[in-house]
SEBA-132919 format. One record per residue (C-alpha): residue number from 0; residue in one letter; x, y, z. Coordinates in nm, 4 decimals, padded with zeros to 6 digits, m for minus. Layout:
SITE, NUM, A, X, Y, Z .
...
***
This chain:
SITE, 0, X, 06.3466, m01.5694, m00.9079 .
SITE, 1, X, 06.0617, m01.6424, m00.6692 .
SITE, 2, X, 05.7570, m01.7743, m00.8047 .
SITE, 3, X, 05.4283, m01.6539, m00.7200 .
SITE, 4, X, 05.1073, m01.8201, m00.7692 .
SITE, 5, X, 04.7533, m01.6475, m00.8427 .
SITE, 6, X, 04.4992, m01.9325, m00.7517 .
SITE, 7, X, 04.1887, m01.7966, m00.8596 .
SITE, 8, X, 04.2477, m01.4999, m01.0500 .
SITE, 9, X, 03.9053, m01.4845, m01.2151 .
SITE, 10, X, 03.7161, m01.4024, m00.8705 .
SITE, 11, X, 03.8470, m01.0157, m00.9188 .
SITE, 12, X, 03.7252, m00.9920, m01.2648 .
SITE, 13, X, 04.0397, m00.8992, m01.4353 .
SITE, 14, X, 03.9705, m00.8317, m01.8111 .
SITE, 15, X, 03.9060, m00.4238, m01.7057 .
SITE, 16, X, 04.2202, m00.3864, m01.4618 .
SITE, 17, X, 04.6163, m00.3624, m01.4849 .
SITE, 18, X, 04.8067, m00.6245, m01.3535 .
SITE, 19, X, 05.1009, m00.4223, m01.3945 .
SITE, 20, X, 05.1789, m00.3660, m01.0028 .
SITE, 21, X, 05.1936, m00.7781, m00.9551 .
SITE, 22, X, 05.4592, m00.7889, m01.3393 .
SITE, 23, X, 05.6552, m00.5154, m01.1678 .
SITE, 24, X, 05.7219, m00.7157, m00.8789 .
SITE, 25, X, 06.0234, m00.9150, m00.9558 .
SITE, 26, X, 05.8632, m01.2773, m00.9304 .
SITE, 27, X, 05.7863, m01.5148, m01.1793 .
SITE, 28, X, 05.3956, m01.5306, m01.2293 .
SITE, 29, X, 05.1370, m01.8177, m01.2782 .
SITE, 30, X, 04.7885, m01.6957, m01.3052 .
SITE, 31, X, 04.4787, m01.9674, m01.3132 .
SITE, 32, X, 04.1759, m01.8534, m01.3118 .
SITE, 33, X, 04.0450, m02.0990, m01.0936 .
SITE, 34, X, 04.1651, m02.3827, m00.9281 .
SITE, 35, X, 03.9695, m02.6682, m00.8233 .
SITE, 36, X, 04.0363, m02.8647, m00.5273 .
SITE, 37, X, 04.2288, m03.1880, m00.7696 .
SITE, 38, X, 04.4538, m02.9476, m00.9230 .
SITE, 39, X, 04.5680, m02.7688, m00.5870 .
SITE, 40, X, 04.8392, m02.9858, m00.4792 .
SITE, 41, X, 05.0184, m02.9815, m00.7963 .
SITE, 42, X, 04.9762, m02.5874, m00.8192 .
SITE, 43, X, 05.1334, m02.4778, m00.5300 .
SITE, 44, X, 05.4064, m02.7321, m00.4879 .
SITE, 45, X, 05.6518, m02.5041, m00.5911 .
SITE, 46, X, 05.5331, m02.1467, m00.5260 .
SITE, 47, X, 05.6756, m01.9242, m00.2802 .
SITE, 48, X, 05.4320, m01.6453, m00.2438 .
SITE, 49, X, 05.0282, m01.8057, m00.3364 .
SITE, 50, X, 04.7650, m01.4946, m00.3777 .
SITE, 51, X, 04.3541, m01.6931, m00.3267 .
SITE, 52, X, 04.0445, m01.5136, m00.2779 .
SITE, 53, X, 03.8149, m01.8106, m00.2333 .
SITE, 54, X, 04.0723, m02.0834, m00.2803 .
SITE, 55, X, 04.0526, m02.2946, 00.0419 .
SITE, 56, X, 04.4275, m02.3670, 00.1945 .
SITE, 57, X, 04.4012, m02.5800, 00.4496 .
SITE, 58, X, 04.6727, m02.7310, 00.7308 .
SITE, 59, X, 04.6851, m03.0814, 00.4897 .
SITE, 60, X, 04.7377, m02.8246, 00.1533 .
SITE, 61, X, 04.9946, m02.6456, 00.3355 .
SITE, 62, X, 05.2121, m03.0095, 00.3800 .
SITE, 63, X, 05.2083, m03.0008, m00.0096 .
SITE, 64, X, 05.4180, m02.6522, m00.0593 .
SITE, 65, X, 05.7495, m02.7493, 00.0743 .
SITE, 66, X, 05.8429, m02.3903, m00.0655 .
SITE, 67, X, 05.5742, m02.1599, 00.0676 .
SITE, 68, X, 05.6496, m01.8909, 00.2949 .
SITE, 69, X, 05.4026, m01.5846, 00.2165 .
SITE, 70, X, 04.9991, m01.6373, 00.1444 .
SITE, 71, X, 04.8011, m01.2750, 00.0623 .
SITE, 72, X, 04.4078, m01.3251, 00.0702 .
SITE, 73, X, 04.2957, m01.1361, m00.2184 .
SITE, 74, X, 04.0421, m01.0201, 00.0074 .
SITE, 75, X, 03.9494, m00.8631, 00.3864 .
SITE, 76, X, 03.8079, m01.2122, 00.5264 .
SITE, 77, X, 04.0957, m01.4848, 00.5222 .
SITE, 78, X, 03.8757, m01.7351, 00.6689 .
SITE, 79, X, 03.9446, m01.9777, 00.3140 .
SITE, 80, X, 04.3374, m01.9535, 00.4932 .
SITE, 81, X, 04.4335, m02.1837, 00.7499 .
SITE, 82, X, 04.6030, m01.9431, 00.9336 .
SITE, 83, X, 04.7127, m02.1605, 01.2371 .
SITE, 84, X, 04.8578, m02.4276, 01.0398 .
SITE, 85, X, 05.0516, m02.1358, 00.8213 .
SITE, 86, X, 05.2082, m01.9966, 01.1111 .
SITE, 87, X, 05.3316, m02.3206, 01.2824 .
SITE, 88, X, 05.4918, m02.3619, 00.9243 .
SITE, 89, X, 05.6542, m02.0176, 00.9437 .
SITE, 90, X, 05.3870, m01.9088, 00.6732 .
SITE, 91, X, 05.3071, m01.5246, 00.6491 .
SITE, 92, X, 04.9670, m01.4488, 00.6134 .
SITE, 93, X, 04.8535, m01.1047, 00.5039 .
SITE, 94, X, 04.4833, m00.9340, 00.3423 .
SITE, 95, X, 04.3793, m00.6440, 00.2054 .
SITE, 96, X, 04.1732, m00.3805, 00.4379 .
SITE, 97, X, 04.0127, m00.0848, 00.3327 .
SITE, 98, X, 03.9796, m00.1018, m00.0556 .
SITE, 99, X, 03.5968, m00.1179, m00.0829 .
SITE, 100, X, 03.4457, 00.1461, 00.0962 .
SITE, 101, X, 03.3272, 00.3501, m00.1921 .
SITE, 102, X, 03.1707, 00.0836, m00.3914 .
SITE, 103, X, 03.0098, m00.0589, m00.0808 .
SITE, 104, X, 02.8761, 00.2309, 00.0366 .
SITE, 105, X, 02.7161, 00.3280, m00.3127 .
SITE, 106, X, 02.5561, 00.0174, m00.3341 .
SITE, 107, X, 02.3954, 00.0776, m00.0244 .
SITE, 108, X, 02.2278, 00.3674, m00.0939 .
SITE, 109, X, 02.1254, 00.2577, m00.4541 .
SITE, 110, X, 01.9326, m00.0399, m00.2893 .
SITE, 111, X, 01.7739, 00.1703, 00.0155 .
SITE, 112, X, 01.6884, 00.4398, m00.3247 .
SITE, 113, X, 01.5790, 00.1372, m00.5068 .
SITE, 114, X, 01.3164, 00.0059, m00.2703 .
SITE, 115, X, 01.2147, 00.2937, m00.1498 .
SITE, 116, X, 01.1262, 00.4447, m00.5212 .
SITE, 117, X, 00.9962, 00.0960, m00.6143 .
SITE, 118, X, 01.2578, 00.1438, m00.9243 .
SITE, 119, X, 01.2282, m00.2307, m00.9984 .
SITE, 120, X, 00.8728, m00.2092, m01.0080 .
SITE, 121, X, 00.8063, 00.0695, m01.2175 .
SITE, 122, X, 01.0786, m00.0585, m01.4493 .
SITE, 123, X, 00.8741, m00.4072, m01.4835 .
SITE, 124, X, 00.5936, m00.1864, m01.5531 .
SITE, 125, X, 00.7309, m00.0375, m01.8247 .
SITE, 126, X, 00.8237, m00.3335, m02.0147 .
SITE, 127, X, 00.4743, m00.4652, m01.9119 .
SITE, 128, X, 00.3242, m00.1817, m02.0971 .
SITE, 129, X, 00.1471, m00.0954, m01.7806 .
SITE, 130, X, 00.2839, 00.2813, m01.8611 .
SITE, 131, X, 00.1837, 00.2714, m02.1957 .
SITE, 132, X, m00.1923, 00.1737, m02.1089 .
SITE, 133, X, m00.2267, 00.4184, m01.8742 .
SITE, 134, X, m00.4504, 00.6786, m01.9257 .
SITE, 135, X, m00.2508, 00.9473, m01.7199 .
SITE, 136, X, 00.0679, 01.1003, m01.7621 .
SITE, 137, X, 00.1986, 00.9444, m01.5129 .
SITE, 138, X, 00.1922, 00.5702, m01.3420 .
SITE, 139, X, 00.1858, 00.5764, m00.9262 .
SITE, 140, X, 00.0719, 00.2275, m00.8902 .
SITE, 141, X, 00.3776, 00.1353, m00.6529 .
SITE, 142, X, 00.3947, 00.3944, m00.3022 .
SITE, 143, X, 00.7029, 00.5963, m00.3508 .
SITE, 144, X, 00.8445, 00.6791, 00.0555 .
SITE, 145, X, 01.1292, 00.9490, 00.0830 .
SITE, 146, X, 01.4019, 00.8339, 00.2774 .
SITE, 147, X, 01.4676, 01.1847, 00.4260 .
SITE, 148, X, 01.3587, 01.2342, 00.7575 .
SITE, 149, X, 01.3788, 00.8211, 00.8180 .
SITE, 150, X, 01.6290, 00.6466, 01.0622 .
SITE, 151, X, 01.9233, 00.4136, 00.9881 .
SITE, 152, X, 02.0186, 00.1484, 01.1925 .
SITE, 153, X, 02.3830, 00.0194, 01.1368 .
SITE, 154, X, 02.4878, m00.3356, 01.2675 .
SITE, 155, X, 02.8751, m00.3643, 01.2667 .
SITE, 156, X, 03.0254, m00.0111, 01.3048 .
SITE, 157, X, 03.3777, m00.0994, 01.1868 .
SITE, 158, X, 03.5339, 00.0688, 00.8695 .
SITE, 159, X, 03.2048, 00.0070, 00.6096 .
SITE, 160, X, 02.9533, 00.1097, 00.8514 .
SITE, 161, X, 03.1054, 00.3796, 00.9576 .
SITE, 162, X, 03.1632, 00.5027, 00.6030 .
SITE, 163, X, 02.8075, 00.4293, 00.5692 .
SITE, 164, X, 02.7113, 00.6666, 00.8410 .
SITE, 165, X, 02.8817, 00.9049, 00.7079 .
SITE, 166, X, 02.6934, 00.9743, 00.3632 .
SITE, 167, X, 02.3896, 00.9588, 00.5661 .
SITE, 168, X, 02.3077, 01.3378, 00.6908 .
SITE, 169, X, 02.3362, 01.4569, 00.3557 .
SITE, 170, X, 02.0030, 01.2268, 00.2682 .
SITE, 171, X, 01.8261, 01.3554, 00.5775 .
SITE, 172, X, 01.8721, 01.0082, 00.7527 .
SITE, 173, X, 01.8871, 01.0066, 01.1246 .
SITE, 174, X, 02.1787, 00.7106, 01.2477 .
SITE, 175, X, 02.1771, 00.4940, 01.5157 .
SITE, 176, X, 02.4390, 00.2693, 01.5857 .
SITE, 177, X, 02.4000, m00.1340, 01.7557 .
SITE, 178, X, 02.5556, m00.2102, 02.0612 .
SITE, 179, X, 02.8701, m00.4520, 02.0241 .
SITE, 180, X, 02.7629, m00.7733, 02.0115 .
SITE, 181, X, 02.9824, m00.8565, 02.2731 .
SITE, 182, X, 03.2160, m00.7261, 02.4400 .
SITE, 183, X, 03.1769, m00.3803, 02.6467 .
SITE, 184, X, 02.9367, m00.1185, 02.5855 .
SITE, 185, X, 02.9875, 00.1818, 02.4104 .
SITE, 186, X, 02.8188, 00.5238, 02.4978 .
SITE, 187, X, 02.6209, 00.6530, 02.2131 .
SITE, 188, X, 02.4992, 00.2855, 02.1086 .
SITE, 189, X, 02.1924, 00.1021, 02.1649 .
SITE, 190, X, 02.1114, m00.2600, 02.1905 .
SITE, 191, X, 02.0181, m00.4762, 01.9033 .
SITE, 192, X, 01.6523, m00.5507, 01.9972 .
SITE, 193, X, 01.5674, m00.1437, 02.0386 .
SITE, 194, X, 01.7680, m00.0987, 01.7208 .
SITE, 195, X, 01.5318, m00.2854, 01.5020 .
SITE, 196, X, 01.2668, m00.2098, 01.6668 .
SITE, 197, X, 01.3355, 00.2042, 01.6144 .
SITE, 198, X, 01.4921, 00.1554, 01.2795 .
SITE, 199, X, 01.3524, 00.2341, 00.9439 .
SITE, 200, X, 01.6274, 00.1491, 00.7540 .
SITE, 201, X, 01.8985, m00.1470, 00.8932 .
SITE, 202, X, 02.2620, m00.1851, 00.7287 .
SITE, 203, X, 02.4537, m00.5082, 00.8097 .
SITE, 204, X, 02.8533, m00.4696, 00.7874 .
SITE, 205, X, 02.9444, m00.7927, 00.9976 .
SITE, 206, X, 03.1971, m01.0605, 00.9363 .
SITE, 207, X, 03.0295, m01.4036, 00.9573 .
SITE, 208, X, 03.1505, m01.6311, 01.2045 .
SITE, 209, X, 02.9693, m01.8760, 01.5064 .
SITE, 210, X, 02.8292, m01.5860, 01.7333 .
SITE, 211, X, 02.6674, m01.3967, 01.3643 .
SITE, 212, X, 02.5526, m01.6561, 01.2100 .
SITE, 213, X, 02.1419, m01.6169, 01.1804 .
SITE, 214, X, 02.1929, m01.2991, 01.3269 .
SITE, 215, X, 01.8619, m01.1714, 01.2334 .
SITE, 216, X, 01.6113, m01.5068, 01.2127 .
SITE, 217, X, 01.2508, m01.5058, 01.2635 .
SITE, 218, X, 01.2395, m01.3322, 01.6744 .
SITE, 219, X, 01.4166, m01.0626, 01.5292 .
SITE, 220, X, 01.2706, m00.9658, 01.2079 .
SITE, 221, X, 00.9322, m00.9380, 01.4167 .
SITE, 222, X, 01.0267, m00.6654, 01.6129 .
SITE, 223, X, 01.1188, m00.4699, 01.3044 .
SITE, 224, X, 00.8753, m00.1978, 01.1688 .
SITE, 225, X, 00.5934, m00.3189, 00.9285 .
SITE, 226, X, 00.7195, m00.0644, 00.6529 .
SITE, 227, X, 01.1146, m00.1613, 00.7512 .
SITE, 228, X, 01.4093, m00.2372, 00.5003 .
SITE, 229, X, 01.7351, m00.4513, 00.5186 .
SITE, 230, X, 02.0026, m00.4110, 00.3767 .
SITE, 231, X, 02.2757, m00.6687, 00.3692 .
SITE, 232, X, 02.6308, m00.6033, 00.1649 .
SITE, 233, X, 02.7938, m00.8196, 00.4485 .
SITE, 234, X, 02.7837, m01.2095, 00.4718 .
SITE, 235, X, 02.4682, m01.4189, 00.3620 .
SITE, 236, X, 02.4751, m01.6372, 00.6610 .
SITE, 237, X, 02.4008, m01.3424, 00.9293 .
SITE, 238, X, 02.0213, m01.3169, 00.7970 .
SITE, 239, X, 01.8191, m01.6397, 00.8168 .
SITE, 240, X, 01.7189, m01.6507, 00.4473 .
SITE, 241, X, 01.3885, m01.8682, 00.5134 .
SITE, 242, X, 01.2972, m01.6250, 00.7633 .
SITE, 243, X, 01.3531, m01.3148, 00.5705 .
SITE, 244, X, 01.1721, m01.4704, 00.3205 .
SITE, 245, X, 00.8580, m01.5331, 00.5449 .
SITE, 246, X, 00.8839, m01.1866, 00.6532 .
SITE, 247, X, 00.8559, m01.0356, 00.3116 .
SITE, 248, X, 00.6026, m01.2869, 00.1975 .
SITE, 249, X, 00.3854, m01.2003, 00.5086 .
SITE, 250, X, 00.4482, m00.8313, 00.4734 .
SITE, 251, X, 00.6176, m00.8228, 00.8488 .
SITE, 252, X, 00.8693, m00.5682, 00.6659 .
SITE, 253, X, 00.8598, m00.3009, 00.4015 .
SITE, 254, X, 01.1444, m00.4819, 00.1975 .
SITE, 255, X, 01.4988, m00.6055, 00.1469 .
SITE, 256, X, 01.7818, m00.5250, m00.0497 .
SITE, 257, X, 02.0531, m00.8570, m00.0604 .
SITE, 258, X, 02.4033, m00.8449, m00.2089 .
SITE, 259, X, 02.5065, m01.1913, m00.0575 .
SITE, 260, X, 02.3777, m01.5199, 00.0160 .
SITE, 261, X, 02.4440, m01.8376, 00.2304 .
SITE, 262, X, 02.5966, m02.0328, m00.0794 .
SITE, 263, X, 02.7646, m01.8482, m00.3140 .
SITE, 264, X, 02.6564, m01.8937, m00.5972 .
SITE, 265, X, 02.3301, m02.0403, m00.5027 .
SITE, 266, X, 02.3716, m02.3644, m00.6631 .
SITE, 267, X, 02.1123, m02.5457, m00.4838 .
SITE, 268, X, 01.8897, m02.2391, m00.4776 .
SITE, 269, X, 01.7807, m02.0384, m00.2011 .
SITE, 270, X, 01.4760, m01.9331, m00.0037 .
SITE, 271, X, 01.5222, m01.5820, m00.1354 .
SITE, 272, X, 01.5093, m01.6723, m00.4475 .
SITE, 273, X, 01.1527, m01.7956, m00.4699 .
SITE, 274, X, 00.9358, m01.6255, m00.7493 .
SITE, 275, X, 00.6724, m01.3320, m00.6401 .
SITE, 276, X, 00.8591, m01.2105, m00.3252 .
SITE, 277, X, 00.7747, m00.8240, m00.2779 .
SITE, 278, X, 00.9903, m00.5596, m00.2611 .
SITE, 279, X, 01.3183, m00.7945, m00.2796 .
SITE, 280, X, 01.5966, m00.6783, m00.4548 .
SITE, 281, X, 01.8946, m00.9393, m00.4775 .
SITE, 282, X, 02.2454, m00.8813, m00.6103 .
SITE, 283, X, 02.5488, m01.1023, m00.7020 .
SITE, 284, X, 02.7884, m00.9978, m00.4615 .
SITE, 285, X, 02.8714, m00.6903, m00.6550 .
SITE, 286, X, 02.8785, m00.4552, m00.3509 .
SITE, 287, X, 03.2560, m00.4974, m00.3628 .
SITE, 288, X, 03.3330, m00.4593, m00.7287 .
SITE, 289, X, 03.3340, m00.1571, m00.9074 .
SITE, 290, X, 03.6727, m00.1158, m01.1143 .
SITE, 291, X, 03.8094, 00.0935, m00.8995 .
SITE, 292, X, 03.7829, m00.1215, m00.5737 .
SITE, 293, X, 03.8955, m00.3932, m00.7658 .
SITE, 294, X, 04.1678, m00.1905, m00.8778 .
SITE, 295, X, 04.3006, m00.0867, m00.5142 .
SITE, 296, X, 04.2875, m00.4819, m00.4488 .
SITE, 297, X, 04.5782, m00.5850, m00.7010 .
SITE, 298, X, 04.7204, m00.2439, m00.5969 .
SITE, 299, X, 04.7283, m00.3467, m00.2162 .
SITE, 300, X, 04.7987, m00.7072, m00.2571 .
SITE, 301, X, 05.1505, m00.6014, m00.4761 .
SITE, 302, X, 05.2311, m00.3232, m00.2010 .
SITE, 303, X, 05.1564, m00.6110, 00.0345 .
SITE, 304, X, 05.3841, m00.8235, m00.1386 .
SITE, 305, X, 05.6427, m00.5912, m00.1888 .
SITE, 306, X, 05.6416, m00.5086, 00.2193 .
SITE, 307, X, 05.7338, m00.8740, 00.2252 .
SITE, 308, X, 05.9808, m00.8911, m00.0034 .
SITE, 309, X, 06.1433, m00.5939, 00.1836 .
SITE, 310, X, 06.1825, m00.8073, 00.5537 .
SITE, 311, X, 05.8270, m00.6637, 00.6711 .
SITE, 312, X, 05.5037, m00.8124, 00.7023 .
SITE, 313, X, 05.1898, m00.5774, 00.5838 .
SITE, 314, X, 04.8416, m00.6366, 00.6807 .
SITE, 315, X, 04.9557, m00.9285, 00.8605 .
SITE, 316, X, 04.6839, m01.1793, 01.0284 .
SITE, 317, X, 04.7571, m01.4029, 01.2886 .
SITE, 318, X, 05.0846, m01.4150, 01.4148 .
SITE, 319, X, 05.3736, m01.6842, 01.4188 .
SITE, 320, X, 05.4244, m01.7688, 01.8473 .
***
């Protein structure tokens, strides 16, 4: 029987979801919940089929599984995957596409709702006793904007952005959409630099990579509206994090809602995580991970699996020359 190797299990928080689809496959199973870089080697010497999220395979870790002929990324970015190396080794390399959209697009809207209700700071209020002092029924000490009537500027119009778009209308929200990047225009786009500059609201959904990284720095967070949000469920790197943070501090922009940053975790700290920045609202990369996305992960990865098993490749990423 061929054995099959999770490396870091843990990263999909798996104490609320069913493994069953992976124990109905007919492998033999090692599951670690992590696997730190000393222990790799010996870990994968023998598997056949290796499942990572974050687990880093590179060309030299691939010389060290003699055995290995299918790798599934536990996740849409495979960037952790020497995918080059795998294929000169006759290596398979699939992800997953498409399992997050719900979760991703509900934390969206609960961080544009968020800052624009000041929900954070009417709930520090209340545990300040700021409520309880006051001598009306109510507490308005924080501006309260409806989002209704507002425009929302989407950067990366691929599967999450569009499904973004999408809930839109029904809050009232007028969409624009960036121009690629690069590549050809589109009709019905508009540049980046008129896109913040007419947005109220901006949504990142970009993969990280050379031509995204600092995406949005300093020049472009000043042509932004003074009373502006961003909201970033993508990649940490594609918003310069000192920058941002200058921006809020300064009151450039209304306010930011952040769901991923540079270094994950932040280990060495970040610029966005400074005390007393307003109207910031940071997350730990939870956009992803409500049980049921996490759910359609393991479900995908065994159907991925299972395709391979079968003769066929599923969700397959680069390609063997």
């Amino acid at each position: 029987m061929k054995k099959a190797v999770f490396l870091d299990l843990a990263t999909i928080g798996p104490g609320d979801l069913s493994l069953l689809p992976f124990e109905d496959l007919p492998l033999s199973w090692v599951y670690y919940d992590s696997t730190p870089p000393e222990k790799l080697y010996n870990r994968i010497r023998s598997a056949e089929i290796i499942i990572t999220n974050k687990c880093k395979l590179s060309a030299d870790s691939l010389k060290h599984a003699p055995l290995l002929r299918y790798v599934c990324a536990a996740a849409t970015g495979f960037n952790h995957i020497d995918v080059d190396a795998a294929d000169h080794k006759g290596i398979a390399v699939s992800n997953v596409r498409d399992y997050a959209s719900p979760s991703v697009v509900q934390h969206v809207y609960a961080l544009i709702l968020a800052l624009s209700t000041r929900l954070m700071d009417y709930n520090s209020a209340i545990k300040d006793g700021a409520w309880q002092r006051s001598e009306n029924f109510c507490l308005l000490d924080y501006p309260i904007d409806e989002i209704a009537g507002k425009t929302l500027g989407i950067i990366g119009y691929g599967t999450l952005g569009k499904a973004v778009a999408k809930v839109a209308p029904a809050l009232g929200l007028e969409v624009l959409i960036c121009q690629h990047l690069h590549g050809e225009p589109e009709q019905g786009r508009i540049e980046l630099d008129e896109l913040l500059a007419r947005a109220d609201i901006i949504s990142l959904h970009l993969p990280l990579n050379k031509r995204t990284t600092n995406l949005l720095g300093k020049r472009e967070l000043s042509l932004m509206k003074s009373d502006a949000f961003i909201i970033n469920t993508s990649r940490g790197g594609v918003v310069d994090e000192k920058a941002l943070a200058d921006a809020l501090k300064q009151e450039h922009i209304g306010g930011a809602g952040i769901d991923v940053l540079t270094t994950e975790p932040p280990v060495d700290g970040s610029p966005l995580l400074e005390a007393n920045i307003p109207n910031l609202i940071i997350t730990p990369h939870i956009a992803w991970g409500s049980r049921q996305s996490r759910q359609r992960l393991v479900d995908q990865i065994a159907d991925n699996i299972r395709s391979f098993l079968a003769g066929e490749i599923a969700n397959r990423v680069g390609q063997v020359l």
